[in-house]
C-alpha angles and dihedrals in degrees: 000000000000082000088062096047091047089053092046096051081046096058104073079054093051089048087049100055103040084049094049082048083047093045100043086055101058089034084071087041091055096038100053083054095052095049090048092054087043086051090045090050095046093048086051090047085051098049095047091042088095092055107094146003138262088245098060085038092221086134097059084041090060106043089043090053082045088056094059096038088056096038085053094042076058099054096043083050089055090048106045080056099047094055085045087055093046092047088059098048106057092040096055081046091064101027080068082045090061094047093052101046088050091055100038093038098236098330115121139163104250095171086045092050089046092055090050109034105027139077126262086241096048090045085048088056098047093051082052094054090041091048079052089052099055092042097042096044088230152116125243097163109061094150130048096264091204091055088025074220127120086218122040098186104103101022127134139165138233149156098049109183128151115245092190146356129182136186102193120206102278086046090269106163134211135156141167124213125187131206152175116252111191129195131179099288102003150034148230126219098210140199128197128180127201140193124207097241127169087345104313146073119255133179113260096176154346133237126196092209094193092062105031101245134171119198098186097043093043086053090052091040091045082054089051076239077287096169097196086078092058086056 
């Protein structure tokens, strides 16, 4: 038993370390390309240096219009990582799911998944609903809200793309991934959202798509937005 427990708290170590050796790789990947469009965009400033003269000012034009080709190559550069990244993410997250579902035949830790894949403001909330459950005498969970299934058993996932991804100007992160979650006789189309938080993404809601719900907004709806829950 303290075996299993051990192996549980290791696992967000293991996820961290195959996704740094996953990420490396397409960050030289990334990166080659971009060098290759910043080389192609100096040789064609250098070619066309000749063309024009200071007084009609088409040099400065040109290595002006140069500047924001490169500084966009760059973001698109930081972009095209970051999905990568997210992509990863998510995918390692629930490639633990699986495993765990598989060895513990559909039990697994909720709460435990919440404190090491989630954000501070998504794990507030959830003591909130849970404070609302114990005073209330009800139930406001009545899925697994990280298979969106009433059996986990014989669940898998498939079909991970990122549907956005944002940096904001002062480098804010956010990004959404969906997936595919199948049972035994049915499936799930899935959103998660994530927010870049103490260095990492973490999940900050879900979203069924099938049936257009909204975890976040049904929690806050299930406390009548009442904020003295969230103290």
């Amino acid at each position: 038993m303290w075996f299993r427990s051990f192996a549980v708290t290791l696992q967000p170590i293991l996820i961290n370390r195959n996704l740094a050796s996953k990420i490396f790789r397409v960050v030289k990947k990334v990166l080659f390309l971009g060098l290759m469009l910043v080389i192609g965009l100096l040789s064609t400033s250098c070619t066309g240096s000749g063309k024009g003269t200071p007084e009609n000012g088409s040099g400065a034009e040109k290595v002006q219009k140069d500047t924001v080709m490169s500084d966009s190559v760059l973001s698109e550069m930081a972009l095209a990582i970051e999905r990568q990244v997210v992509l990863e993410r998510v995918k390692s997250i629930y490639g633990l799911i699986k495993q765990e579902t598989t060895y513990l035949g559909g039990n697994v830790d909720n709460d435990l998944l919440d404190k090491a894949f989630c954000t501070k403001a998504w794990n507030k909330l959830l003591m909130a609903v849970r404070r609302k459950e114990f005073q209330s005498n009800s139930l406001f969970f009545e899925v697994n809200r990280w298979t969106m299934t009433y059996d986990s058993k014989l669940v898998n996932f498939d079909e991970f793309e990122v549907a956005d991804c944002y940096i904001g100007p002062n480098n804010e992160k956010t990004a959404a991934v969906n997936f595919t979650v199948y049972d035994s006789d049915s499936y799930s189309p899935i959103r998660v959202e994530l927010v870049y938080e103490d260095g990492q993404w973490k999940i900050d809601n879900f979203h069924h798509l099938k049936y257009m719900l909204n975890l976040r907004e049904s929690m806050y709806q299930y406390l009548d937005h009442d904020l003295a829950y969230l103290i």
